[in-house]
C-alpha positions as CSV (number, residue, x, y, z in Angstrom):
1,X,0.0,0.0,0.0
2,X,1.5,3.4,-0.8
3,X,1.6,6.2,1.6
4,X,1.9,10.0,1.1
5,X,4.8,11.5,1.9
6,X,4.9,14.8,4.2
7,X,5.5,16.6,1.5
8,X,2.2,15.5,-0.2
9,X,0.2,16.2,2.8
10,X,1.3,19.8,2.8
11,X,0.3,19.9,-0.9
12,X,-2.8,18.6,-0.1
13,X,-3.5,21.4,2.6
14,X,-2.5,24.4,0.4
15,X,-4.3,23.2,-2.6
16,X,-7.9,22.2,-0.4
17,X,-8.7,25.6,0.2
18,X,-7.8,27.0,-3.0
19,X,-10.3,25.5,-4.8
20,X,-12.7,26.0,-2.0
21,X,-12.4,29.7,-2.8
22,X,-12.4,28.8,-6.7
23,X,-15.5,27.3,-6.3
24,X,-17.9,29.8,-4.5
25,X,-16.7,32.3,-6.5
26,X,-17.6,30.8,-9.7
27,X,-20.7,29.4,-9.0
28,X,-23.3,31.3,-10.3
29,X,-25.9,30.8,-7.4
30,X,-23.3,32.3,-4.8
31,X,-22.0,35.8,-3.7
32,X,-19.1,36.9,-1.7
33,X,-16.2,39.2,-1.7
34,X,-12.5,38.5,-1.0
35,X,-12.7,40.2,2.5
36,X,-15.5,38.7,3.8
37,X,-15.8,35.1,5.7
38,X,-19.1,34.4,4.3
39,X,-21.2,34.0,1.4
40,X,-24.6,34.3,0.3
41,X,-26.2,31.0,-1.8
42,X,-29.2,31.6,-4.0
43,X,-32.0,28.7,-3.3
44,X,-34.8,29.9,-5.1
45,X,-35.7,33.0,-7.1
46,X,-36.1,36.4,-6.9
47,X,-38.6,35.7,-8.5
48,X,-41.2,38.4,-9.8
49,X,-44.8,38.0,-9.1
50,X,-45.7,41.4,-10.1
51,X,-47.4,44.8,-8.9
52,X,-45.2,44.8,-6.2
53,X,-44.5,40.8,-5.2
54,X,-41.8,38.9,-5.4
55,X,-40.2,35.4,-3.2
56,X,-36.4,35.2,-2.8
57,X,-35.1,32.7,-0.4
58,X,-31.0,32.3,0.0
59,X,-28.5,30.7,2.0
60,X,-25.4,31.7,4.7
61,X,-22.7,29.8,4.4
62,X,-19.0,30.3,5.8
63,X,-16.4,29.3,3.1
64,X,-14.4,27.6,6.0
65,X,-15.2,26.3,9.2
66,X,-15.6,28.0,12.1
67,X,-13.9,26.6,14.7
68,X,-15.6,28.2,18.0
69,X,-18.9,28.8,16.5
70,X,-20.8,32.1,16.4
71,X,-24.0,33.9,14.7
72,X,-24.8,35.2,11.6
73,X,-26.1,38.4,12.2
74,X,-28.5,40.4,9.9
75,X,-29.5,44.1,9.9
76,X,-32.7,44.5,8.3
77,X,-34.9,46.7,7.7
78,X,-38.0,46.9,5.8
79,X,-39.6,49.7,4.5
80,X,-43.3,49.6,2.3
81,X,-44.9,52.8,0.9
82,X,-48.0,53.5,-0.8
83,X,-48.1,56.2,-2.9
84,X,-51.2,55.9,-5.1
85,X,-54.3,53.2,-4.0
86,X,-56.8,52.7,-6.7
87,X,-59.0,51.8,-5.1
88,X,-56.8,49.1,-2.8
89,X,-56.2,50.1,0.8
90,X,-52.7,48.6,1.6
91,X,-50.8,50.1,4.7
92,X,-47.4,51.7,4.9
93,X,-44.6,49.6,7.3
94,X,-41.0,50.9,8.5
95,X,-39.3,48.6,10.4
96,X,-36.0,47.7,11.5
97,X,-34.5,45.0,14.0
98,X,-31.5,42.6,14.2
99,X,-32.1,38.7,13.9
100,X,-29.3,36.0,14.5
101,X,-28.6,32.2,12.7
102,X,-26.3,29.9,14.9
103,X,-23.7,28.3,13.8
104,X,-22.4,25.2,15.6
105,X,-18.4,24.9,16.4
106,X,-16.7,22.8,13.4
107,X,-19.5,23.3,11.0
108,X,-19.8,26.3,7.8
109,X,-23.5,25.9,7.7
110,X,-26.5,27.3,10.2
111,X,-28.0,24.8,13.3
112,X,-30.8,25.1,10.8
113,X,-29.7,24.1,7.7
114,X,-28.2,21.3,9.4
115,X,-31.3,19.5,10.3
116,X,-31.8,20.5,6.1
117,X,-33.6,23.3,5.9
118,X,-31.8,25.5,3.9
119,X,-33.4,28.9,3.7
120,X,-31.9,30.6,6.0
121,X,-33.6,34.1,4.7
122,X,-36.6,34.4,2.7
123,X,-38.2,37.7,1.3
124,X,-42.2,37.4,0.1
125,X,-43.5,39.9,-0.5
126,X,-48.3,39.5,-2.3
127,X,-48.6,41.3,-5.4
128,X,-50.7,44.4,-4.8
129,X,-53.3,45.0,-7.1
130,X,-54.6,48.4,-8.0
131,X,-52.0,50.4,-6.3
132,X,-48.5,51.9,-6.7
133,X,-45.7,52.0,-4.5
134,X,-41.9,50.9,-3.5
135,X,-40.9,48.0,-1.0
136,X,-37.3,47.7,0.1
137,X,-35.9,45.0,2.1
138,X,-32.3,46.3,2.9
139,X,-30.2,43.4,4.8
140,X,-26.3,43.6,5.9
141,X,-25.4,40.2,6.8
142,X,-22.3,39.4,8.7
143,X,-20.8,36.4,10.8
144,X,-19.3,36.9,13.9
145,X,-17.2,34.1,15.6
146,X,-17.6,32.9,19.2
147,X,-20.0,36.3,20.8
148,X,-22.9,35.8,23.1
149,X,-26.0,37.1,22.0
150,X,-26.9,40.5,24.6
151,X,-30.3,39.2,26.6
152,X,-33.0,41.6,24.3
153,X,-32.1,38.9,21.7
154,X,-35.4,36.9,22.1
155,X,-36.5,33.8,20.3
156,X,-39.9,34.4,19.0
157,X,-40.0,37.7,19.8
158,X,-43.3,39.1,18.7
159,X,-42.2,42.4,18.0
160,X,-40.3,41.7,15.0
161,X,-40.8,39.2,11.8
162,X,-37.5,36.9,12.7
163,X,-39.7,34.2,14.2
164,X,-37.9,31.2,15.6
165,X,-33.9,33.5,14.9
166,X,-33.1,35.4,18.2
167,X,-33.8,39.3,17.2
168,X,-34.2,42.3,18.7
169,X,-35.3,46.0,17.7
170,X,-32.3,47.8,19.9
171,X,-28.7,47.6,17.8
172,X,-26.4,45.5,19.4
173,X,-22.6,46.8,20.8
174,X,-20.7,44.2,19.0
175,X,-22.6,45.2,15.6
176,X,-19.7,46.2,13.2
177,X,-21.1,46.0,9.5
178,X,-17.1,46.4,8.2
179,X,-17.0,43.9,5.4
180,X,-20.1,42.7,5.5
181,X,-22.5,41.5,2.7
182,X,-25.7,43.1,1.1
183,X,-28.5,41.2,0.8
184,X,-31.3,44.0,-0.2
185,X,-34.5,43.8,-2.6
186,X,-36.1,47.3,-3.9
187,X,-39.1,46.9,-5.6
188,X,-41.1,49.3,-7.7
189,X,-44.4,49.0,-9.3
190,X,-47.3,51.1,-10.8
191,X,-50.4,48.6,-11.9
192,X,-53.3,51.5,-11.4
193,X,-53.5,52.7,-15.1
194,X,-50.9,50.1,-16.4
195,X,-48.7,47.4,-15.5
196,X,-45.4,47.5,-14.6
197,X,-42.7,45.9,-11.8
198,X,-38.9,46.5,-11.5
199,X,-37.6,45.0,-9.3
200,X,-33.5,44.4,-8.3
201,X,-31.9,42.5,-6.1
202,X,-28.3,42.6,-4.4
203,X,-26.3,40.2,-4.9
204,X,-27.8,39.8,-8.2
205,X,-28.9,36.7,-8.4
206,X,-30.9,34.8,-11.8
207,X,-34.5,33.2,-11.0
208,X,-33.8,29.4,-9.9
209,X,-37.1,27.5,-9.5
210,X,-38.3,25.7,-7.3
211,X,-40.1,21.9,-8.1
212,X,-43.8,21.6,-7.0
213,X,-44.7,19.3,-3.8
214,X,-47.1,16.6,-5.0
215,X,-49.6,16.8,-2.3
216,X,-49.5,13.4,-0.2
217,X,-52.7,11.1,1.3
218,X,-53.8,10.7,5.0
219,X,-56.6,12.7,6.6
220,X,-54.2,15.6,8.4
221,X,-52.6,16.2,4.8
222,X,-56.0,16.0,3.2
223,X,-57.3,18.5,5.3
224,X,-54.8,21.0,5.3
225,X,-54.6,20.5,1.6
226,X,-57.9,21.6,0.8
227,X,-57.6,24.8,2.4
228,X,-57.2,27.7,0.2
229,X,-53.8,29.0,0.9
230,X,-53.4,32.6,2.8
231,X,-51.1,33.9,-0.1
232,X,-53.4,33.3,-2.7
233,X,-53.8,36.6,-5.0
234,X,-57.4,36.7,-4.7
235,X,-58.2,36.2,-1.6
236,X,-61.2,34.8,0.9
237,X,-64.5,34.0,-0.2
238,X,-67.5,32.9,1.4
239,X,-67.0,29.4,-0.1
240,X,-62.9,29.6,1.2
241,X,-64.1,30.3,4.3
242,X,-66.5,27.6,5.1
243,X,-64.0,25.1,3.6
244,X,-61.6,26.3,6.3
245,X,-64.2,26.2,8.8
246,X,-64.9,22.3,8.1
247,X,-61.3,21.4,7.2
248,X,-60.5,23.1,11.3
249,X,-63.3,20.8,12.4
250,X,-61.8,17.9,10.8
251,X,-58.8,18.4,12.4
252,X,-59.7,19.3,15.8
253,X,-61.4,16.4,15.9
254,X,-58.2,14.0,15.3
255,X,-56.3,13.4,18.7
256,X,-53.7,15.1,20.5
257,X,-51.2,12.6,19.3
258,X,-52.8,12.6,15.4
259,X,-52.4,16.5,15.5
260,X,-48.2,16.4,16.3
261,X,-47.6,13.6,14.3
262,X,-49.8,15.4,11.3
263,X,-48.3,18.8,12.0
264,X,-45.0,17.4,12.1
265,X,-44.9,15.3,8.9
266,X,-46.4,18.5,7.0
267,X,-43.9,20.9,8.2
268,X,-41.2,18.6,7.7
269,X,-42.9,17.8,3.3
270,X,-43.5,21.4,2.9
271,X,-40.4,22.7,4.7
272,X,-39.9,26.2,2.7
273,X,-42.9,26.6,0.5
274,X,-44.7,29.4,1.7
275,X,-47.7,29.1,0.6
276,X,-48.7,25.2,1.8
277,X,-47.7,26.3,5.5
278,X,-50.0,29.1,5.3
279,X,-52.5,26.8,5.3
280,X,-51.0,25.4,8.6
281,X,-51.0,28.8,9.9
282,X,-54.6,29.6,9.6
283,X,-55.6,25.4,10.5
284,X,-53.9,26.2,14.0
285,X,-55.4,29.7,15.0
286,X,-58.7,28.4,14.0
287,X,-58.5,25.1,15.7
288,X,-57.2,26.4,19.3
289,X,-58.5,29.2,21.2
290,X,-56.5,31.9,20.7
291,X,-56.9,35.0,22.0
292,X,-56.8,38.2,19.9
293,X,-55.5,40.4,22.9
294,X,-52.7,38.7,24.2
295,X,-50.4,40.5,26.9
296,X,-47.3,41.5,24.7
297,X,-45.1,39.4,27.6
298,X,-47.0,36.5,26.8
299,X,-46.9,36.1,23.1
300,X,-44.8,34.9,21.0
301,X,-44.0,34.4,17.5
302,X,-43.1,31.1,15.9
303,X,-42.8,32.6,11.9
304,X,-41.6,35.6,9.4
305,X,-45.3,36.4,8.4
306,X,-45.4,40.0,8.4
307,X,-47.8,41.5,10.7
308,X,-49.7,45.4,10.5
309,X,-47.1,47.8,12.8
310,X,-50.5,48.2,15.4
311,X,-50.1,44.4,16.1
312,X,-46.3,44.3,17.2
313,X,-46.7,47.5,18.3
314,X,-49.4,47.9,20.8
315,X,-49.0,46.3,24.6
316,X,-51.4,43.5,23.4
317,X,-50.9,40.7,20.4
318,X,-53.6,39.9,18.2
319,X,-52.8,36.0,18.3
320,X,-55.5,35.7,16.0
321,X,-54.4,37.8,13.2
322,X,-54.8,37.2,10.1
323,X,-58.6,35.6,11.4
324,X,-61.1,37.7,13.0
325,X,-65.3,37.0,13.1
326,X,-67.6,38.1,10.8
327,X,-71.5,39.6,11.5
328,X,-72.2,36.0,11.5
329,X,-70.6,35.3,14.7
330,X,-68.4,32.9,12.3
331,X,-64.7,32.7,12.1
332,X,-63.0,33.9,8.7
333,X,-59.5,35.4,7.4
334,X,-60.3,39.0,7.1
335,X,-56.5,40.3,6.6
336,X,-54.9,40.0,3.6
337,X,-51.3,38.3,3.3
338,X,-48.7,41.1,3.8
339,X,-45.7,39.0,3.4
340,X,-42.8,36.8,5.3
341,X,-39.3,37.1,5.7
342,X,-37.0,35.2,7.6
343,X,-36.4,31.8,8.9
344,X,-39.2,29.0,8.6
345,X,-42.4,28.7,10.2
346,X,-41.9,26.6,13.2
347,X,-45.5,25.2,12.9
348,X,-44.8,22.2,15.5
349,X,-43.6,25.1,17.9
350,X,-46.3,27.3,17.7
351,X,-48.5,24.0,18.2
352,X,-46.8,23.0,21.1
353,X,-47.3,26.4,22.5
354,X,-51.2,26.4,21.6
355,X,-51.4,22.6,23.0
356,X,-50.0,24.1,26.4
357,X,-52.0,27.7,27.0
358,X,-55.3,27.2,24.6
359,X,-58.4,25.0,24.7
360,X,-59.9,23.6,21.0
361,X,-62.7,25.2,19.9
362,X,-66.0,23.8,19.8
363,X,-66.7,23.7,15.8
């Protein structure tokens, strides 16, 4: 059996992370620069959807291991502005807050993309109809090795759209953008008279699609399946409604056990498209007894979907939201989608939550 020499081994060592380098910066789907420790992989989109929506959804990646561990850190901020509604009514947001991705000691990929999901950061914004206006998602991404995250770092913290990534609203000391990478989306449209969307992206990425889930059997799929997804263009009708009224009573009648096994198994399918956990966001508010005014201590938020600024911004969380009740005393989504960004929704979290402070509802 041969053997390589020492000289070979240190051959080996120089040339390894030469091609490393080579290869995230050739690959189309990935962005860096040469100071940065990072890069930015493309996983699907940007993708235009017009009059003002759009889905991106990327990657953070380290091109070597860290050996201590640490965060990526993001500053985002999100800004929406109407400037012409015809005859639409869609609400202005300005927010900005910090959100974190762990990354485990030896490893150049987050805790999250570990156990394989892989977007790390997604920006969805619905098209808006009738209306003309900007959206800009402005990120500065950055990883920092072996830091604690300050305590206002909060997992599910309701008041910003980072979900189950620690984040806070208050800019942290250690924050340093130097070398850094952009990961911003502006977005312009005008569909009152006409029809048109530009919208850019940095890095600048190409559209990479994403393959269609085949919906699977079993009553919990069946059930959520049927539901008329939240993000759907145009909207809630009567008839959507009273599908998601007896799809909720399907599943709240299944057991305790039938409901985390179900809600598992779907989270873990549709891991990443948007639109199929929607459906699992509405199932769960209407299924447990959530309250609508929720002490802001109390509440917490277990997904990206953006929220209106009263909701995180008042002393008391609308739990609830996007559902409300009708003159009918009946339950039905009366808030149009305004978008996610982020992590995941961590559906079997937010279950667990529901299991432990919320009764089902008699339906």
């Amino acid at each position: 059996m041969k053997t390589r020499t020492r000289l070979q081994h240190y051959v080996l060592l120089l040339v390894f992370p030469i091609i490393l380098v080579t290869y995230f910066q050739s690959c189309d789907d990935i962005s860096t620069n040469p100071k940065s420790d990072m890069v930015i992989k493309n996983i699907e989109g940007p993708t235009n959807l017009d009059c003002g929506g759009y889905k991106w959804a990327v990657q953070f990646i380290l091109k070597f291991a860290s050996p201590k561990g640490g965060y990526f850190v993001q500053e985002v901020r999100i800004r929406r502005t109407i400037s012409k509604e015809c005859p639409n009514e869609y609400k202005d947001f300005d927010i900005t807050y910090y959100e974190a991705w762990k990354v485990n000691e030896g490893k150049t990929i987050t805790a999250t993309a570990e156990a394989g999901f892989t977007d790390d950061d997604t920006y969805m914004m619905p098209s808006m109809y009738q209306s003309e206006g900007s959206s800009d998602f402005t990120g500065i991404v950055k990883f920092f090795e072996n830091i604690t995250l300050p305590d206002d770092f909060q997992i599910r913290n309701p008041q910003t759209f980072a979900g189950i990534l620690p984040s806070t609203r208050k800019k942290p000391d250690f924050w340093d953008a130097t070398d850094a990478l952009d990961h911003d989306l502006d977005s312009d449209w005008d569909c009152c008279d006409t029809s048109t969307h530009i919208l850019l992206t940095t890095p600048d990425f190409s559209k990479v699609s994403k393959g269609e889930k085949t919906p699977l059997g079993g009553k919990f799929f069946e059930q959520v399946e049927s539901v008329k997804a939240w993000t759907d263009e145009s909207g809630y009708s009567e008839n959507d409604n009273y599908t998601l009224l007896e799809s909720a009573s399907q599943v709240a009648s299944l057991t305790d056990d039938e409901i985390i096994t179900g809600v598992a198994d779907y989270s873990e399918y549709y891991a990443g498209y948007i639109p199929e956990m929607s459906k699992l966001y509405l199932i769960l508010r209407y299924v447990y007894d959530v309250p609508n005014n929720l002490p802001m201590e109390n509440a917490y938020s277990y997904g990206g979907w953006i929220h209106p600024n009263e909701v995180i911004s008042n002393s008391a969380y609308d739990l609830m939201w996007p559902l409300g009740w009708n003159e009918m005393n009946m339950i039905v989504v009366d808030h149009e989608f305004m978008g996610y960004i982020g992590a995941g929704y961590d559906a079997i979290g937010e279950l667990s939550y529901f299991m432990e402070n919320f009764d089902k509802r008699e339906l």
